[in-house]
N, C-alpha and C positions, 0 to 999 in steps of 0.2 A: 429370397436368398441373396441375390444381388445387392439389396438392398444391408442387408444383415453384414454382408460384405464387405461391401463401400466402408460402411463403419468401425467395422473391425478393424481396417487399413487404416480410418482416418488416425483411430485410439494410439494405434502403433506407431506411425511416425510421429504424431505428438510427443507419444513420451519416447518417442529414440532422441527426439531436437530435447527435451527437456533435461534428459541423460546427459546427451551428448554437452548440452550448454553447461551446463554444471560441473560433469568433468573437462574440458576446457577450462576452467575458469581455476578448479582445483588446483591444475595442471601448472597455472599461467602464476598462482598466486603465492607470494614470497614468505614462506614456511619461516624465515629466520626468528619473528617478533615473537611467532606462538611458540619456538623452543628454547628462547629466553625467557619466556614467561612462567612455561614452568618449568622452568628450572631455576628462578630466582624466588619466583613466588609459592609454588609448590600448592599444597593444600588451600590456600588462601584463592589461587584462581583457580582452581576445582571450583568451589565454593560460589565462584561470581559466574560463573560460565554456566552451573546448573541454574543459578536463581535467574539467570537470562533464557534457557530452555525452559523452563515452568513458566514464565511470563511470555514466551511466545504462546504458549497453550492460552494465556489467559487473554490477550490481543484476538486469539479466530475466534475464542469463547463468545470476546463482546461483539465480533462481526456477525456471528451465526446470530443471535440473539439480535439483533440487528434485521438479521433476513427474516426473522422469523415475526418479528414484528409488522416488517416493509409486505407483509403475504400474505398473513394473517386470516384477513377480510375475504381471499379469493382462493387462498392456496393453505390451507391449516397442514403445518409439518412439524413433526419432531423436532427435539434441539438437533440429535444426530445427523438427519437428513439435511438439518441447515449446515452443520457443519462440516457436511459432505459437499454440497454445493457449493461456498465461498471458497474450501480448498480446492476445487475444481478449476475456479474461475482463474485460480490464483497462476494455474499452467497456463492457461493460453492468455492469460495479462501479462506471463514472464517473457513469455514468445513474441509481443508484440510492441509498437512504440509504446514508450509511458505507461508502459499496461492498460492501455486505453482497451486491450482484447478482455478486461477481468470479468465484468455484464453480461458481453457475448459467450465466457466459458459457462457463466450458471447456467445456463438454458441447455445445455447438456444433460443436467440433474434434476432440468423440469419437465413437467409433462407437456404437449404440442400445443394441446388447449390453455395454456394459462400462460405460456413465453410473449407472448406480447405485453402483459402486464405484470410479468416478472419484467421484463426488457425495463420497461419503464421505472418499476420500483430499484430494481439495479443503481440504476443511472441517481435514480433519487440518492442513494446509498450513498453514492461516488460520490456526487458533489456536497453531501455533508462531511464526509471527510476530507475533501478537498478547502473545504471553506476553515476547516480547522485547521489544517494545516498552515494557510493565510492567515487566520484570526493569530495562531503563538507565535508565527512567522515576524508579522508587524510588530507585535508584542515586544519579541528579541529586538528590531530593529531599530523600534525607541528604544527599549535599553542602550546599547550599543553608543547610542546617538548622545545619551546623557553624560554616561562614564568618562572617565577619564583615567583609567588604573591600567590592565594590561591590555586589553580591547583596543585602546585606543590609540595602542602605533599600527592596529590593522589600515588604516588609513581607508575607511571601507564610506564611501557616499551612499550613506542610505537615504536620502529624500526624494532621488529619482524611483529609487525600488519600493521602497513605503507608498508612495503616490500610487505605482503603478498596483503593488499587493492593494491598496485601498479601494481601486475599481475594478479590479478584479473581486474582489468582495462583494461589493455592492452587487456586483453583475450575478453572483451566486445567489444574494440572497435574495434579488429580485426572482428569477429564475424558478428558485426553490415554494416563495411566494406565491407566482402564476403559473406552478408545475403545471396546474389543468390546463390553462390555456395553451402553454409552451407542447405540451401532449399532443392537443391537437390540431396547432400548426403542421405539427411535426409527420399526424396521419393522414393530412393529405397532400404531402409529397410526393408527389408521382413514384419516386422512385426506389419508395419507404412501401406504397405500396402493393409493389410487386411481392413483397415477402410479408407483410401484416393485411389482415381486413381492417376497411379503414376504421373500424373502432375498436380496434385491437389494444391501442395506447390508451386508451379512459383507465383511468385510475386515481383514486383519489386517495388523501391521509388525512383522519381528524391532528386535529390540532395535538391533543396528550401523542397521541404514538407519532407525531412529527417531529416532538420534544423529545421524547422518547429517543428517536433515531440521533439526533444532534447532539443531546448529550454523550449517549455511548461514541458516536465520532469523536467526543472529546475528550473521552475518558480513555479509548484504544488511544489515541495521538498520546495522554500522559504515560501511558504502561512502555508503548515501543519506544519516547524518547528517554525513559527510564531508563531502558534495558540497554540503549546507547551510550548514556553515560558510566554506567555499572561497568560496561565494555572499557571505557575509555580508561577508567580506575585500573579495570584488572589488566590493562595491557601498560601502565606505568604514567599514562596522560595526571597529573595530579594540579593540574589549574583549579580553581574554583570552580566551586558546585553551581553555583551562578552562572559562570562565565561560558563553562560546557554545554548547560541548558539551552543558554542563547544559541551557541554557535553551531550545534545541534537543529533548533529552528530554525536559522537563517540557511543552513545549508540545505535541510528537507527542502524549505520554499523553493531557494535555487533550484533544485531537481524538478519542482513544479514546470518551474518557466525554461528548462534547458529540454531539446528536442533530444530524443534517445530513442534506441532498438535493444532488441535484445542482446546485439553482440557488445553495444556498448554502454548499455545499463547501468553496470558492476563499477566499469571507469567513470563512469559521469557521479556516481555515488562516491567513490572512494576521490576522485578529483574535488570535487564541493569540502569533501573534511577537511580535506590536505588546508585548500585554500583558506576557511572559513573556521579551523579548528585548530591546525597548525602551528599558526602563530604563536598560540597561546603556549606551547610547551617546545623543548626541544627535540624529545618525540615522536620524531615524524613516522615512523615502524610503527610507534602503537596507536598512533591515529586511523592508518591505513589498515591495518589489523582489527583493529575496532570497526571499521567500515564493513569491511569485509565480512568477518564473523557475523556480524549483524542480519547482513544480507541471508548470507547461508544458513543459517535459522530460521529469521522471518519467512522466509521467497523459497530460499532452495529447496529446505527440509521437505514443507508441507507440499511444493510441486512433484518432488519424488515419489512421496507416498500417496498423491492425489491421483497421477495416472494411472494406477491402476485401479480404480473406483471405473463402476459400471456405468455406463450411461442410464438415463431413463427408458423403462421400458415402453414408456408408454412415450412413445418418440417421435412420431409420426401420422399418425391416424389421426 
């Protein structure tokens, strides 16, 4: 009963902080763009704003499918199950720096016996969308570097940040490479295993469902920066389809390498477009607007409706 307890308390303050940060933010965030928008645009941004909600469904679609893959071998689950768990993860990654909390929230929607090797397959997860991120990140940054049309009164030095996205790269995909061995560095940590037995971390991925997992990283990374330029349209941003895409990548990367919390997330988000999107248009409402919305979709929506999803039952034992 105590036990049953503790948990019940834990679920509740999660989602009172999950509320609470969300309305705050609600609260904090400058209404003007979205009732110019329709009210100039009218049915037109109806239009853009659902095809941006249907393509949030389609982004946890490829994550769950993703988890469901990364489990497979130890833990066989349903699509729905997976895509109870990623949305899970998604509260307590919004709650914490960088979302670095997202791994630690699935293991709420696993069983006790197989969280060491979800833990692990998690983290595998993260860093293939992480490496995508880097991989279009540099991508835009040689764009950027080449042009010379509107991009380039940003007066933006990218050879320090390309160098740097470049080993960073490498470091993922080494990483990714010697998962097993980086695994079992990792269990026996002393201090890794007061909470895992030390072979807790073994896990392994054949090669196809390795692929498997990197391509869907790269195929979610196209749908969500879609959905942010789609945003950028229906809020009045009208630079090149090109030139969005970039600035779109190069600000996600920013957000890689900029340190954040939950209170300051939203700002570190919506501050990267301003900087990195801005330029391009005069605009500057519907770029922040577009940041924003974004967020509240992707992150906000699916946290709302994640907290109240049950824990596993099989929790502890």
């Amino acid at each position: 009963m105590q036990r049953t307890s503790y948990k019940t308390l834990l679920c509740i303050l999660i989602g009172a902080l999950a509320y609470a940060f969300v309305l705050y933010r609600l609260w904090r965030a400058d209404w003007a763009a979205f009732s110019l928008v329709l009210e100039q645009r009218g049915a037109l941004a109806a239009i853009g704003l659902l095809l941006v909600l249907l393509m949030m469904l389609a982004v946890w679609a490829v994550e769950a499918q993703k988890w469901r893959w990364a489990t497979a071998h130890f833990m066989p689950l349903t699509f729905g199950q997976c895509w109870r768990t990623v949305w899970y993860g998604v509260v307590v990654g919004m709650l914490s720096p960088n979302r670095v909390g997202e791994p630690l929230g699935r293991l709420a929607q696993t069983p006790a016996e197989h969280r060491p090797r979800a833990l692990a397959a998690s983290v595998w997860c993260a860093l293939t969308q992480q490496f995508a991120t880097l991989f279009f990140g540099a991508v835009a940054l040689l764009f950027w570097w080449t042009i010379t049309s509107e991009t380039a009164q940003l007066g933006v030095k990218v050879a320090v940040p390309l160098a740097f996205a470049a080993v960073w790269m490498i470091a993922i995909v080494v990483a990714l490479v010697r998962y097993d061995a980086l695994m079992s560095w990792l269990a026996k940590r002393r201090w890794l295993q007061r909470w895992l037995p030390s072979d807790g971390l073994v896990w392994t991925v054949t090669r196809p469902v390795a692929m498997r997992i990197v391509v869907g990283s790269m195929f979610k990374y196209l749908i969500f920066s879609t959905q942010y330029v789609i945003l950028l349209r229906v809020f009045g941003v009208d630079a090149p389809l090109l030139a969005l895409y970039a600035g779109v990548a190069v600000s996600y990367l920013l957000i890689t390498f900029v340190p954040s919390v939950a209170a300051t997330e939203l700002a570190v988000r919506v501050g990267a477009a301003m900087v990195l999107i801005g330029p391009l248009t005069h605009n500057q409402g519907g770029v922040a607007a577009a940041a924003f919305t974004l967020w509240l979709v992707n992150i906000a929506l699916p946290a709302l409706l994640a907290v109240w999803f049950r824990w596993n039952k099989n929790d502890g034992k």
